[in-house]
DSSP file (Angstrom, degrees, kcal/mol; ACC not computed):
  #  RESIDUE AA STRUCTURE BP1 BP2  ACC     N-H-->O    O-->H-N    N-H-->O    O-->H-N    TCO  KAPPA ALPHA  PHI   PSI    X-CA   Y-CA   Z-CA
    1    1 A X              0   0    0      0, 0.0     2,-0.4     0, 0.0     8,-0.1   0.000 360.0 360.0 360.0 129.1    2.3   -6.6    2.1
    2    2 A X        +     0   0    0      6,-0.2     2,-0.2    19,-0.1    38,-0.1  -0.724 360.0 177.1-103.7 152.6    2.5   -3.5    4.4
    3    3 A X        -     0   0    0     -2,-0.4    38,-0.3     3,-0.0     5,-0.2  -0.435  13.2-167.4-166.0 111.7    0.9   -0.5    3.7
    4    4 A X        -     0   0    0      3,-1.1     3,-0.2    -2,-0.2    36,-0.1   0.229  34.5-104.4 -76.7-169.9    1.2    2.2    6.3
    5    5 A X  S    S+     0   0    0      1,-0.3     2,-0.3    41,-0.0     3,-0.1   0.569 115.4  41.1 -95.6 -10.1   -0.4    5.4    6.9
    6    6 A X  S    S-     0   0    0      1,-0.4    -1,-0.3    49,-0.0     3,-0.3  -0.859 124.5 -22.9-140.2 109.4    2.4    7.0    5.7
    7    7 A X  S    S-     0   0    0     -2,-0.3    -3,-1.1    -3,-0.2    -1,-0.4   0.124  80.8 -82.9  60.5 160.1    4.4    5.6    2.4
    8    8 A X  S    S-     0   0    0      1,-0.3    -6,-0.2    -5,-0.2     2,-0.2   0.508  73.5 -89.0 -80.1 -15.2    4.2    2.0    1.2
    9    9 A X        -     0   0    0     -3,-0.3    -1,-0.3    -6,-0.1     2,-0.2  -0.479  46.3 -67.8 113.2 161.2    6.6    0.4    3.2
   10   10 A X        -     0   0    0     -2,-0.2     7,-0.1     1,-0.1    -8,-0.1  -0.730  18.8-179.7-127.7-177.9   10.5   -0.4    3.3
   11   11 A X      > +     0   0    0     -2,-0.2     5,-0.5     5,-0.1     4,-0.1   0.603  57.7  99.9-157.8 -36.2   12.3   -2.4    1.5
   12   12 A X  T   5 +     0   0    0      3,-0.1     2,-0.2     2,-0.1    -1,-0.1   0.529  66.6 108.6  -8.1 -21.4   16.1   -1.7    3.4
   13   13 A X  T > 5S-     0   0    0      1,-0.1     3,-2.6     2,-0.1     2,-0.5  -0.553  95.4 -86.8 -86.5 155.2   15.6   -5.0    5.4
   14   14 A X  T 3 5S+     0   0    0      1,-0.3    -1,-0.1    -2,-0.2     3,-0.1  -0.395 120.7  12.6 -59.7 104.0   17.3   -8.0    4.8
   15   15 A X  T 3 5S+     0   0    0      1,-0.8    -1,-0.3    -2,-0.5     2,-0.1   0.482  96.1 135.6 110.4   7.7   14.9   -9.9    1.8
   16   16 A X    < < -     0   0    0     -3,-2.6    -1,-0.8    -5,-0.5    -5,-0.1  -0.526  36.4-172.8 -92.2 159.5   13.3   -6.6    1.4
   17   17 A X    >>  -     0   0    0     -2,-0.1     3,-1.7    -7,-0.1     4,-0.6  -0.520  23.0-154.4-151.5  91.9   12.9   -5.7   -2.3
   18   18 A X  H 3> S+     0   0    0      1,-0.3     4,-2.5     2,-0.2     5,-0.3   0.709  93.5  46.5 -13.1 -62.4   11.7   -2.7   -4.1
   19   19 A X  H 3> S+     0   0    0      1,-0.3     4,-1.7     2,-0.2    -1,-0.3   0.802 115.1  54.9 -81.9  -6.9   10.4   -3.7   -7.5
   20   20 A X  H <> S+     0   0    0     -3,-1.7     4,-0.9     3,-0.1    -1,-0.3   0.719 107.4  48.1-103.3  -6.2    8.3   -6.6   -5.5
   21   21 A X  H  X S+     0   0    0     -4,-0.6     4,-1.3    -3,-0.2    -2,-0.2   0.448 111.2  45.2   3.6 -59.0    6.9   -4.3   -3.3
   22   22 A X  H  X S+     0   0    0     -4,-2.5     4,-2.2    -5,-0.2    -2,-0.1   0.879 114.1  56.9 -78.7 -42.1    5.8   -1.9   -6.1
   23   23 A X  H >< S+     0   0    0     -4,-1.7     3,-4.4    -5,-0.3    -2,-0.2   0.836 108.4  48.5 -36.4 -87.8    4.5   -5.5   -8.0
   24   24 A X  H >X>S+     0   0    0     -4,-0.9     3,-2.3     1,-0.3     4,-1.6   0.576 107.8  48.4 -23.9 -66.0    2.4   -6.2   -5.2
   25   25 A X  I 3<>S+     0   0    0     -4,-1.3     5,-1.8     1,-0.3    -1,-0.3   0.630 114.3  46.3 -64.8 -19.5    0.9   -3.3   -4.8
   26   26 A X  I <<5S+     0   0    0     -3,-4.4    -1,-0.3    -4,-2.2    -2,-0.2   0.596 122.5  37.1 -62.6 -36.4    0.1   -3.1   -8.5
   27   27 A X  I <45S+     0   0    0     -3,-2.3    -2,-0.2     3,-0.1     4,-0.2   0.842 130.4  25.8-106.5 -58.4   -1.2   -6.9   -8.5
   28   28 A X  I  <5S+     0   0    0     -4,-1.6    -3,-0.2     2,-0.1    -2,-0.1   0.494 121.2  33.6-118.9 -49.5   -2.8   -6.9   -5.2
   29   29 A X  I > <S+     0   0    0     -5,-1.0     3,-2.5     1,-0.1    -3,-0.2   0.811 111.1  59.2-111.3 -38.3   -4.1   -3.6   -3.6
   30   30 A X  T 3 <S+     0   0    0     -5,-1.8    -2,-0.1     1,-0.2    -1,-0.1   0.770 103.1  47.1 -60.8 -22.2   -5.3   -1.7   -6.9
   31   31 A X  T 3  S+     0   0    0     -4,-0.2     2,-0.2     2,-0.1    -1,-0.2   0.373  89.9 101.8 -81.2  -7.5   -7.6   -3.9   -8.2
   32   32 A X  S <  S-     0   0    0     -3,-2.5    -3,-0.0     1,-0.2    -4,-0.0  -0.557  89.3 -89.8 -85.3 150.0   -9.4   -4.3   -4.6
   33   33 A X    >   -     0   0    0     -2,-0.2     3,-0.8     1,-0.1    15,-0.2   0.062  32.4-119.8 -59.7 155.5  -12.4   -2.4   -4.7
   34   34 A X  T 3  S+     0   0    0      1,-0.2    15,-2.1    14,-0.1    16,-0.4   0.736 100.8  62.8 -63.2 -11.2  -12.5    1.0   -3.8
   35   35 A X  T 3  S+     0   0    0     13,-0.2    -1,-0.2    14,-0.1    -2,-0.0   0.737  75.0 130.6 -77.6 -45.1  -14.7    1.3   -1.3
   36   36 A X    <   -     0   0    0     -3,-0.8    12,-2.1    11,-0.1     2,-0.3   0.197  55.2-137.2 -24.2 133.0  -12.7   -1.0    1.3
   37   37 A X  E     -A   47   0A   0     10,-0.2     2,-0.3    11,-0.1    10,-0.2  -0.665  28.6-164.7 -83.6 149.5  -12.0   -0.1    4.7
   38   38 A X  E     -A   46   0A   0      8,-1.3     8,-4.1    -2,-0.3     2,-0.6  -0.979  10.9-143.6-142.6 115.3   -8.1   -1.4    4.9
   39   39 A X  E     -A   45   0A   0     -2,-0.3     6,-0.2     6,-0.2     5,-0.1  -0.701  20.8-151.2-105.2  92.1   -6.7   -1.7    8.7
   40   40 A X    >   -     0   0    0      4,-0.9     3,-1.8    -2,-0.6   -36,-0.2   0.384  32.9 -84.6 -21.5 154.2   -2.9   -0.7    8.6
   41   41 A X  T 3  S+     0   0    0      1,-0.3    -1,-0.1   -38,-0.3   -37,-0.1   0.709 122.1  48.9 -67.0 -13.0   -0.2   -2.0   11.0
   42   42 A X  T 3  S-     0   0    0      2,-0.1    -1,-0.3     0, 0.0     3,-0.1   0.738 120.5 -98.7 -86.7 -16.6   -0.9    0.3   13.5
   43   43 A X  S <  S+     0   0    0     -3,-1.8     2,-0.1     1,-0.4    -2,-0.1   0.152  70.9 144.2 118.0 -27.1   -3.9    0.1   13.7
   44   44 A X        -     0   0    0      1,-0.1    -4,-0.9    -5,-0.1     2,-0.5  -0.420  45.7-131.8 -51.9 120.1   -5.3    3.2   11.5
   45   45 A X  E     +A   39   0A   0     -6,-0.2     2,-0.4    -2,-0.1    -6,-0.2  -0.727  31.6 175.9-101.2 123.2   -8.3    2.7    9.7
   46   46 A X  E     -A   38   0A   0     -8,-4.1    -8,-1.3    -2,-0.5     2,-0.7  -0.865  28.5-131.2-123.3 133.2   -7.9    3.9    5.9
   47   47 A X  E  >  -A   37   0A   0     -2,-0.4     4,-1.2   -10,-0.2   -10,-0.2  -0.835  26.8-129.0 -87.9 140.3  -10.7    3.5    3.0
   48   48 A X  H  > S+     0   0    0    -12,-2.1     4,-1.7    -2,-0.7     3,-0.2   0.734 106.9  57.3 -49.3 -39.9   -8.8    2.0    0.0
   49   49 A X  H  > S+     0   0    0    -15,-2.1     4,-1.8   -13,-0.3    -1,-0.2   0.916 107.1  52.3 -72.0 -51.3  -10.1    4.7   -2.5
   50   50 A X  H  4 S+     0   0    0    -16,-0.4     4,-0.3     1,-0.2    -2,-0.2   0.784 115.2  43.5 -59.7 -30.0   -8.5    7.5    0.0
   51   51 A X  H >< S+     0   0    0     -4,-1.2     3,-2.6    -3,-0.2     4,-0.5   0.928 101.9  53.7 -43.8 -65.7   -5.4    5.8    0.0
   52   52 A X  H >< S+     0   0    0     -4,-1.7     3,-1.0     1,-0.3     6,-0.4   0.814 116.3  52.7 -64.7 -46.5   -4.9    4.9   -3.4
   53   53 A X  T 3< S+     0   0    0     -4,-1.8    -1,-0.3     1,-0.3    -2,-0.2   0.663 115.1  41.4 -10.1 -50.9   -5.6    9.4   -3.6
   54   54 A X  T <  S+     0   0    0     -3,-2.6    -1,-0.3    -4,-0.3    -2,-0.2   0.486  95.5  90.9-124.6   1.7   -3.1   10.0   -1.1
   55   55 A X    <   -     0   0    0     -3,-1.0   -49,-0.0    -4,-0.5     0, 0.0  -0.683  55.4-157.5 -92.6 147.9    0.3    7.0   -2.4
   56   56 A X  S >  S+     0   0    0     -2,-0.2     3,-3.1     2,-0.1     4,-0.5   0.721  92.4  65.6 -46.2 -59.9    2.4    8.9   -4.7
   57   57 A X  G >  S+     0   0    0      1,-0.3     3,-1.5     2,-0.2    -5,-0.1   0.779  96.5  55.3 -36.7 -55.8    3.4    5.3   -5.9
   58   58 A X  G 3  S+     0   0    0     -6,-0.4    -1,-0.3     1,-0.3    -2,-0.1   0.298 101.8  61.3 -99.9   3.3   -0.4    4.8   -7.2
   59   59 A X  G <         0   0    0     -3,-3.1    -1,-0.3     1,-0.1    -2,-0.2   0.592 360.0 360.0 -97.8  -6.3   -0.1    8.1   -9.4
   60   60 A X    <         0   0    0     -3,-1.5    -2,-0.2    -4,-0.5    -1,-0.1   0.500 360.0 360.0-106.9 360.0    2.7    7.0  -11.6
């Protein structure tokens, strides 16, 4: 599961997949408490609650 600093990740790579992507993120990072500190593939340190705030994905 990626989740960048900027958008959710891409899904254009070979085995990449959209609606299992969206799952995951549905299944997997919304339910973790809010509170978390979450460290992104670069290296950017995000709290999970500020995230969740800032995903488009997580409004719909």
């Amino acid at each position: 599961m990626y989740y960048f600093k900027v958008g959710i990740g891409r899904t254009d790579f070979p085995l990449g997949d959209y609606e299992t992507l969206i799952s995951s993120i549905r299944t997997k990072l919304l339910p973790l408490n809010d509170d978390l500190i979450i460290i992104a593939g670069h290296g950017f340190l995000h709290n999970h609650w500020a995230r969740k705030a800032d995903q488009s994905i997580f409004k719909s």
